[in-house]
N, C-alpha and C positions, 0 to 999 in steps of 0.2 A: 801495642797497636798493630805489629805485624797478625797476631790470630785472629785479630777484629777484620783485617782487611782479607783472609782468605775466608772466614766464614760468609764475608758478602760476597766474594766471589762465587759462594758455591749454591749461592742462592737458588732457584727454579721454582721459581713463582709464588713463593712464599709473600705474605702481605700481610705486616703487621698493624692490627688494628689501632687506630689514634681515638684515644678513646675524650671525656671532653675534662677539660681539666674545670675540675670544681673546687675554688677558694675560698677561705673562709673570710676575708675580710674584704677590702674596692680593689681593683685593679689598678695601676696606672699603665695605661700600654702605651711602649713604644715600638713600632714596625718599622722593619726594612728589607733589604733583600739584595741577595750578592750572585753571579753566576758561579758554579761550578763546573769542571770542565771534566767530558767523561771519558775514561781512560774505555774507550772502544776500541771496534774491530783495528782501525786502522793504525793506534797506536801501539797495538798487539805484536800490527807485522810491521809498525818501526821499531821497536824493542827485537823482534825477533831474528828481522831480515838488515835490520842498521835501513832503514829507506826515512824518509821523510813523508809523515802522514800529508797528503793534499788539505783535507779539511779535517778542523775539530770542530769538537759537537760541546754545545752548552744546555746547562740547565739552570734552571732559576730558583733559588734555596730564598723562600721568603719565613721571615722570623719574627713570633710578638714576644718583648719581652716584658713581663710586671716588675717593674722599679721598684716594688714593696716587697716582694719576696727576693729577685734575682730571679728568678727560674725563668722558663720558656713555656709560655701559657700556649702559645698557639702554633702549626709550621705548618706550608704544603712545600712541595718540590714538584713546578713544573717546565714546561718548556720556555725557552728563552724567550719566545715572543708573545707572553703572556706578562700584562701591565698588570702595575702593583695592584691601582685600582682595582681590575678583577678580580686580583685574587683573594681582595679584600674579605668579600662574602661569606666564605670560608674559612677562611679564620678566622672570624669574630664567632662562627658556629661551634668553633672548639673549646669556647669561653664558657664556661660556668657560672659564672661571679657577674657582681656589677662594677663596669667599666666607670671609672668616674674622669679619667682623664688620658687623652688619646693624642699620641706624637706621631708625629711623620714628617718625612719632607715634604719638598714642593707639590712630587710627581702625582699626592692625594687632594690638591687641591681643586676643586671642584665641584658642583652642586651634587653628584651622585653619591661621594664618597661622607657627604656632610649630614646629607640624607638620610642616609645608611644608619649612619650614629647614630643621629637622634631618634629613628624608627627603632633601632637594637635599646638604647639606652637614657632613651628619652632626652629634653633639652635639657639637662642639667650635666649631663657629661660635657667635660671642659676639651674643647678639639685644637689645639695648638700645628696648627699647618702654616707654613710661611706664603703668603700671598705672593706673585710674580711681581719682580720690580716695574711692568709695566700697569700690573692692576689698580683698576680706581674700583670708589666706592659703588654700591650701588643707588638707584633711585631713591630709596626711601630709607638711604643712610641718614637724611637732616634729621627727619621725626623719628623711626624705629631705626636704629645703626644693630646691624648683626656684630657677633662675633668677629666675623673676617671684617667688615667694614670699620671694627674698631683697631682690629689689628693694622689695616693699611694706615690708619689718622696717625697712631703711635708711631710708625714707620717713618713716614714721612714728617714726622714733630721732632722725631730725638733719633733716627735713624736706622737700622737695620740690627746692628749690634747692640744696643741698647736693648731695641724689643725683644732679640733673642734672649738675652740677661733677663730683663723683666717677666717673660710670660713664662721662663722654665725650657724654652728649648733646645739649650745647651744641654737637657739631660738628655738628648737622643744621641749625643755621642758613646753613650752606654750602647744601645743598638749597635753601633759599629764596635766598639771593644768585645763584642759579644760574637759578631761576625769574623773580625782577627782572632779572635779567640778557636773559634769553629775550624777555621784553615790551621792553627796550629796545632788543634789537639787532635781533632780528628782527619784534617787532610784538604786539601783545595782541590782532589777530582772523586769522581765517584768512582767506585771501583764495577759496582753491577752494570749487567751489559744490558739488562730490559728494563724499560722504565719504570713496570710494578715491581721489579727487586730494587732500582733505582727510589723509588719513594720509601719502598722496606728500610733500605740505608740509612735516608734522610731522619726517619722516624728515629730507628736505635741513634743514633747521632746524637741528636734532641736528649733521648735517656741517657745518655753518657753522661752527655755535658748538666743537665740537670742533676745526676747522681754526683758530679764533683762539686756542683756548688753546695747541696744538702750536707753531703762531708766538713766544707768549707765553713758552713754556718756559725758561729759562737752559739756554745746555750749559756745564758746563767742560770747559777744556783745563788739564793739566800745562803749565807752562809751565820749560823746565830752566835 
């Protein structure tokens, strides 16, 4: 990992292309997203000078990952004050395949991000987001009850933990062992000082961590 981390260093504006990840069989996405912290200027001359940096700088490492394969279908790296929701867009652009089932936390809950889905992958993709413990249903939950609308009845019938059990979204804890994963094998700051070598990173990263799991895979063989 030390050559890994000098060759991003000596980046200069290199931008590796994300090209779109194309599968052979459904998707099940789950997204999320962690900050990274970027070893810049001013951590330069605390390492250098012994000083105490005033400010650090973050970036926002957002991650799909397909439960069917393990791999990492989709990633950007932007600025820390850029919501998941946004970055949503974009990711789902890097997708090939058809989505059938999409996790997230709270932070996607909302009519743009549900939207989204169903315009990318029509209403038969299953969108498993936790509604706000303050949400009620909507108007025409009695006669048509949405997705979310059924999720909030079950919430409130057998309780939060339940539903999680029930509807599958205890597997977005994969998402986060993906993230711990990420800060161990490849590092918790960025090493490039420009944000287009700073995405360059994010990218190879991704291939890293995808090439360990492809290693990782079982195949079997028939054996007669």
């Amino acid at each position: 990992m030390a050559q890994f981390s000098m060759e991003i260093m000596r980046l200069t504006g290199s931008v590796l292309r994300g090209n779109q990840h194309i599968t052979s069989g459904p998707v099940h996405l789950v997204v999320d997203s962690t900050g990274l912290k970027v070893f810049g200027e001013g951590e330069w001359l605390e390492n250098k000078h012994k000083t105490k940096a005033k400010r650090k700088r973050w970036r926002k490492l957002h991650l799909g990952l397909n439960l069917v394969s393990g791999e990492i279908v989709c990633s950007d790296l932007t600025v820390d004050d850029v919501g998941d929701p946004t970055a949503l867009p974009g990711l789902l652009d890097q997708i090939g395949g058809r989505v059938e089932k999409f996790i997230a936390d709270g932070a996607y809950d909302g009519t743009p991000s549900r939207d989204l889905l169903a315009t990318r992958f029509g209403e038969i993709v299953e969108v498993i987001i936790p509604p706000p413990k303050t949400a009620v249903a909507s108007p025409p939950s009695v006669l048509v009850p949405s997705v979310r609308d059924r999720h909030i009845a079950e919430i409130q019938t057998k309780g939060r933990m339940a539903w999680q059990k029930s509807a599958g979204y205890n597997k977005r804890s994969r998402a986060e062992t993906q993230m711990g994963r990420w800060k161990t094998v490849i590092g918790p700051k960025l090493k490039a000082r420009h944000f287009d070598n700073q995405k360059t990173e994010a990218k190879i990263g991704v291939r890293v961590l995808n090439r360990m799991t492809e290693l990782g895979r079982p195949k079997f063989e028939r054996v007669a």
